[in-house]
C-alpha positions in Angstrom: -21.8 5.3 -39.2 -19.0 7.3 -37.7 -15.3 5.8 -38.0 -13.7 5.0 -34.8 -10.6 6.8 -34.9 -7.0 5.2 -34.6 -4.6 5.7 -32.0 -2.3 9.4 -32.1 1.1 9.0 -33.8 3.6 11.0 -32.0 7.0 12.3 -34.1 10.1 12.1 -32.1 10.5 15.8 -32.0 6.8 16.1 -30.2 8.0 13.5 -28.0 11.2 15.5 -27.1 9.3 18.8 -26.8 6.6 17.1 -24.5 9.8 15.4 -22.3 11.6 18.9 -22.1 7.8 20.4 -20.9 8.7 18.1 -17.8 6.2 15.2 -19.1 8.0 11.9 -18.4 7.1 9.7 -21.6 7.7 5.9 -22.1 8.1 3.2 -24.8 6.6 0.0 -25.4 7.0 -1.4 -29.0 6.3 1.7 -30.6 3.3 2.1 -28.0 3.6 5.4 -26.3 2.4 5.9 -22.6 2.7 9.1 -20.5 3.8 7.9 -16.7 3.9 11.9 -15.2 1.2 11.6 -12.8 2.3 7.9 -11.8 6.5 8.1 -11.7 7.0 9.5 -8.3 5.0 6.7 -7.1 7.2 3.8 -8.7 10.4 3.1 -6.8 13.3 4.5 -8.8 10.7 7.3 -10.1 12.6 10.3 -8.6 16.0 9.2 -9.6 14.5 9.0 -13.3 12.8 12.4 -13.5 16.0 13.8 -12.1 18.1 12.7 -14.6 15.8 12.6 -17.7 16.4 14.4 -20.6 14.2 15.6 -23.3 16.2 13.6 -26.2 15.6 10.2 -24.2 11.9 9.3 -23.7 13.0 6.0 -23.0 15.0 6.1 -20.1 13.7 3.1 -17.8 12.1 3.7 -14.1 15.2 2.3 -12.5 18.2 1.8 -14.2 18.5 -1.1 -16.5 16.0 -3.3 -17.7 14.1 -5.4 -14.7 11.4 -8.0 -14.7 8.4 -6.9 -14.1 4.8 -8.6 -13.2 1.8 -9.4 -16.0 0.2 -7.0 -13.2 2.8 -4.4 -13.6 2.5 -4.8 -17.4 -1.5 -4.6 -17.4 -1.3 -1.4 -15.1 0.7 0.2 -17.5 -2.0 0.2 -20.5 -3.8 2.7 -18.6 -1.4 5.5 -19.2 -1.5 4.2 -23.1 -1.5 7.5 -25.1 -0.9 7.0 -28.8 2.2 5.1 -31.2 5.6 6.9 -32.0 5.4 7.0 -35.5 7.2 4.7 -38.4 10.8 5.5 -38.5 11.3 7.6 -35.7 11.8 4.3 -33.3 15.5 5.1 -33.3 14.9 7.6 -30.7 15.0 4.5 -28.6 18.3 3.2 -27.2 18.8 0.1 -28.9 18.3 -3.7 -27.1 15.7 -2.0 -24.6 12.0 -0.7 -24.2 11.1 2.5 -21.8 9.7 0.1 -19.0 12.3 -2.3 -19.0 10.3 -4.5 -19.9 12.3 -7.5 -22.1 11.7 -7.2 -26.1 9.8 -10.6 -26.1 7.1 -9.1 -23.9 5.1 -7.3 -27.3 1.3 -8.1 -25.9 -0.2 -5.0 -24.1 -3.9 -5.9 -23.8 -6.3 -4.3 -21.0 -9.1 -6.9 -19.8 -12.5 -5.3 -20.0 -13.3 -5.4 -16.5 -16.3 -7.1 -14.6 -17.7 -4.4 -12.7 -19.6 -0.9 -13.4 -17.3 1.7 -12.2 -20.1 4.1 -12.6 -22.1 2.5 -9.5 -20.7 2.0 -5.9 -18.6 -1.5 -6.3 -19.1 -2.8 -3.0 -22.2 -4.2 -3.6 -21.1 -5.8 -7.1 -17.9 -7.7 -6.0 -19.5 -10.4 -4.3 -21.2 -11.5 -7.8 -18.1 -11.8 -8.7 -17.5 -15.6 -7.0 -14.6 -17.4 -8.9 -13.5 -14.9 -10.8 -13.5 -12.1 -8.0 -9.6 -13.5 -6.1 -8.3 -12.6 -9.7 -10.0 -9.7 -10.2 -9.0 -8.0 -6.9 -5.4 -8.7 -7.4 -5.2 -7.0 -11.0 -4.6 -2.8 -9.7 -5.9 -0.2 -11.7 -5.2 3.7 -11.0 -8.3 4.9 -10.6 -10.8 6.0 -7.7 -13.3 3.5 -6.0 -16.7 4.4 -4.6 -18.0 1.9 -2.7 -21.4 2.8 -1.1 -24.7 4.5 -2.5 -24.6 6.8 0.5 -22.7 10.3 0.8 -22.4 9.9 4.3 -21.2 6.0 4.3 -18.8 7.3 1.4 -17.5 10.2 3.4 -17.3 7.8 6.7 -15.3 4.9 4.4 -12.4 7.7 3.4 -10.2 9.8 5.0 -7.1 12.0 4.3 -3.7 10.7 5.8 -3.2 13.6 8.4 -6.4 13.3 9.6 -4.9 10.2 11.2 -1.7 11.7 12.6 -4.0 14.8 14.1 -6.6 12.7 15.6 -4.7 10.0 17.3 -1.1 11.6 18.2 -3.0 13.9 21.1 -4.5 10.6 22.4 -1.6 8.9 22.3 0.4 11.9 24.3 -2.7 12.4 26.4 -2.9 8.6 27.6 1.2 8.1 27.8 1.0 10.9 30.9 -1.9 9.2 32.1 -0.6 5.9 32.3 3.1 7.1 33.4 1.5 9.4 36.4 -0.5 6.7 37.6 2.5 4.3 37.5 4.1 6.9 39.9 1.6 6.9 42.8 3.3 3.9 43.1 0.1 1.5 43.5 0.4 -0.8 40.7 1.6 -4.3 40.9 1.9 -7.3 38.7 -0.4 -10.4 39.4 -1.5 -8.8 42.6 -5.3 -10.5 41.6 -3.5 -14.0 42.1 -1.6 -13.5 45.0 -0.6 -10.2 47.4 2.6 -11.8 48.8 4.9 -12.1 45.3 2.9 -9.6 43.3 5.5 -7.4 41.4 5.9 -3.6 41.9 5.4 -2.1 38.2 7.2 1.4 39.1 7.0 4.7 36.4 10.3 4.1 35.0 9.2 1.0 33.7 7.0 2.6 31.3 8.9 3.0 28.4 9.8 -0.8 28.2 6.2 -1.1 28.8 5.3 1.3 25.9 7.6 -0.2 23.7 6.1 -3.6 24.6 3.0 -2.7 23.7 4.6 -1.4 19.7 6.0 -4.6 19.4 2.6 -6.3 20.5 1.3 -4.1 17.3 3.7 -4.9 15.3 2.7 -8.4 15.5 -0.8 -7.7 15.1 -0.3 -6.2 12.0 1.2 -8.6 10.5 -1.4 -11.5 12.0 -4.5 -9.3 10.4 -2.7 -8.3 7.2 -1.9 -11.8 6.5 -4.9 -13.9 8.1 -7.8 -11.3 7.7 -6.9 -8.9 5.3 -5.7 -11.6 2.5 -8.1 -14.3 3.3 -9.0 -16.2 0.2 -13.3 -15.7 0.5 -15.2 -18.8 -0.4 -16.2 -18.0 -4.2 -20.0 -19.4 -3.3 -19.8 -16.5 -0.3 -21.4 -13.3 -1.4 -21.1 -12.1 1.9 -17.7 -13.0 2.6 -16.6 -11.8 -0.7 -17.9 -8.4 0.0 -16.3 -8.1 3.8 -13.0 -8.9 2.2 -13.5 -6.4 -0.4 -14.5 -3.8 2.1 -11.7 -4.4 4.6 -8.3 -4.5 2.0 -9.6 -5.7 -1.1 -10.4 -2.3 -2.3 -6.9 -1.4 -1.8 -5.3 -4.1 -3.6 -7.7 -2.8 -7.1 -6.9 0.5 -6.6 -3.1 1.0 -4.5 -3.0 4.8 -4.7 -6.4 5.6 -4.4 -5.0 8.3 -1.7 -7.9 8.8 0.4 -8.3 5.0 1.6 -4.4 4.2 2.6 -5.0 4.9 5.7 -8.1 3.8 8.4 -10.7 6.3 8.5 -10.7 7.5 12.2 -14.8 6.6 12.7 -14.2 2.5 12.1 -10.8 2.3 13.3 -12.3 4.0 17.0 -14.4 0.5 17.2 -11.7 -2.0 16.3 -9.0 0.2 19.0 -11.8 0.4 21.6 -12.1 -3.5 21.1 -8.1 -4.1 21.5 -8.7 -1.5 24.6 -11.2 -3.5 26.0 -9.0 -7.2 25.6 -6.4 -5.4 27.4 -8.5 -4.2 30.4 -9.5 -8.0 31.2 -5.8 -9.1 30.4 -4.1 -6.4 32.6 -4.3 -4.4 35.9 -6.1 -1.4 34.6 -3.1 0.8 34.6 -0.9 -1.6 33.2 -3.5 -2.4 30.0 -3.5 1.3 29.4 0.6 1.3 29.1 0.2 -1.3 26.9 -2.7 0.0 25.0 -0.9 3.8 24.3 2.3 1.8 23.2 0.3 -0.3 20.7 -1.7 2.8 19.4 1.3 4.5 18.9 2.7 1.5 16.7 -0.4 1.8 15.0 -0.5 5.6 14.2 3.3 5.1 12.7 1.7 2.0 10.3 -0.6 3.8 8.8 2.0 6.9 8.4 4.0 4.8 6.8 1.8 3.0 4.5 0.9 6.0 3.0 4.4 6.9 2.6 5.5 3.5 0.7 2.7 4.7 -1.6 3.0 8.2 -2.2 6.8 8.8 -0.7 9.8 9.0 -2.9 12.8 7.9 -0.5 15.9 8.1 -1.4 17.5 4.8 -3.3 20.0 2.6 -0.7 18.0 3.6 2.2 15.8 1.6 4.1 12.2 3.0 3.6 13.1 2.7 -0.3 14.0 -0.8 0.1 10.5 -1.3 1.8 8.8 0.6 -1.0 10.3 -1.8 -3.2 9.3 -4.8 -1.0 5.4 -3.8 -0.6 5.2 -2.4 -4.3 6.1 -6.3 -4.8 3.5 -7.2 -2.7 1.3 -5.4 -4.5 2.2 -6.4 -8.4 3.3 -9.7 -8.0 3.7 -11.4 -4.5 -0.2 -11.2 -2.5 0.4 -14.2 -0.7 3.8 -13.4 0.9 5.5 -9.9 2.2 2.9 -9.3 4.4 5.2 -6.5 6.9 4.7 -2.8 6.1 6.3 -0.9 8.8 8.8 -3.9 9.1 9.9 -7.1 7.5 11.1 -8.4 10.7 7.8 -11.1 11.1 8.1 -12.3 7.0 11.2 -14.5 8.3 10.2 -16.1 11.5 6.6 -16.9 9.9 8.2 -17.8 6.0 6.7 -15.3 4.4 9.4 -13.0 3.1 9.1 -12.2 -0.6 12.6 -13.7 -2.3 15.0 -12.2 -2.7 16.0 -13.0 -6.4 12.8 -11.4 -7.7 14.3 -8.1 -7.1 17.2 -8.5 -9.0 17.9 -7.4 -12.3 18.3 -9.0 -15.3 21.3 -8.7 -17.7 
């Protein structure tokens, strides 16, 4: 029978000559795992490659050493490339590990998983039952297929401009379709319950309308992600299981699987003519529409900037890198809570706010 071979030792001078090649190498008791493809993604990833030198393989993603999740320590087997080898651990700077993670922390073991990522997962996940809420919340970096089909496949993913080019001319389209009919000067506010204190809705009122309708979105978000998105599905429910895998759960296993961040324009045309229609029974016709373009428009700048959080590299101090921070949280450690993405604002009034104190930094 043929051996199994060992894991690659790595010298310190291959280490240095891979780092000055632009690789960005990392520590881990000795264990050895190559984070290029994956740095810009973490928060603090940019500020690391910029100043990382080829004598320090060890530098950590952000500073000094931080907590981080048994998600966030799991994740980062998959980069696992080999062992520095005996005696040339002093390339390491002494009291800390590449990944920040704490010197206690010397178990690195990778679960086999539960599924066949050779076949479409969709239809495995609801086999999953108990085990499947546990399963779902432990990322991997890797792509998921989830139906037999090409064409289902194809209609299931979708580039993140595609987004911005398909729904931007509606949104411009419908604003001056909503704003010149407010201008004929026709429209009025309850005029279905009574003509004699109905309002006059006038074309300058459209912005506040507009904006209305963002902040309406904004909401939504927020009640989907939380309520619909991260529903906990009965463990007995194959069917349930599967929708919930379908609509986020996919994301959760695989967080940069780039090409289902955002909502494939095909699906996301039913749920938006849906919201459409809600508004059309709510609302004078006119005034639904303002609504409607101002929520659409809240919608297109989600899913922008979901896909930023992701793939984006903002700078550290500002505000988007702050809510990198928060939803890469979300992801790794916190599924329950920080359920904002183009804001926190609705994590406080609803409790829901990741604390604070897991995002400081340990001595």
């Amino acid at each position: 029978a043929m051996a199994t071979a060992g894991p690659r030792s790595f010298s310190a001078a291959e280490v240095r000559a891979r780092c000055a090649q632009g690789a960005c190498l990392v520590s881990c008791h000795r264990r050895l795992y190559d984070l290029s493809g994956f740095v810009r993604l973490h928060p603090g990833g940019e500020q690391l490659l910029l100043r990382r030198a080829g004598t320090d393989v060890s530098a950590a993603l952000d500073g000094p050493p931080h907590r981080h999740s048994e998600n966030a320590r799991r994740w980062l087997e998959q980069y696992y490339v080999g062992e520095i080898e005996p005696g040339d651990e002093q390339v390491l700077p002494r009291g800390r590990t590449g990944t920040g993670v704490p010197q206690h922390h010397n178990h690195c073991l990778f679960p086999q998983d539960l599924v066949d990522w050779q076949k479409p997962l969709l239809w495995q996940v609801g086999y999953l039952g108990e085990k499947y809420d546990e399963w779902v919340h432990q990322p991997v970096d890797r792509p998921i297929r989830l139906f037999h089909s090409d064409f289902l496949e194809f209609l299931s993913k979708t580039a993140w401009y595609v987004v911005f080019m398909v729904w931007t001319p509606v949104v411009l389209y419908l604003s001056w379709v909503s704003y010149t009919s407010l201008a004929q000067g026709n429209t009025r506010l309850f005029s279905s319950f009574t003509t004699e204190y109905s309002i006059p809705v006038h074309k300058y009122y459209f912005p506040i309308i507009f904006l209305l309708g963002m902040i309406l979105w904004s909401l939504l978000e927020y009640l989907i992600h939380r309520f619909v998105f991260h529903m906990k599905p009965p463990a007995s429910n194959y069917y349930l299981i599967t929708l919930h895998f379908l609509l986020h759960g996919q994301h959760h296993k695989s967080p940069f699987d780039s090409s289902r961040l955002v909502f494939p324009p095909v699906p996301a045309s039913l749920v938006i003519g849906f919201f459409y229609g809600v508004l059309r029974l709510l609302l004078p016709e006119v005034l639904g529409l303002s609504v409607f373009v101002g929520g659409l428009c809240g919608y297109v700048i989600y899913d922008m900037m979901h896909y930023y959080l992701h793939y984006g590299s903002p700078k550290k101090g500002t505000y988007l890198y702050g809510l990198k921070a928060y939803h890469v949280k979300h992801h790794f450690e916190h599924q329950r809570s920080g359920f904002g993405i183009s804001t926190r604002f609705w994590d406080y009034p609803f409790r829901t706010l990741i604390p604070e104190e897991t995002f400081k930094k340990e001595d």
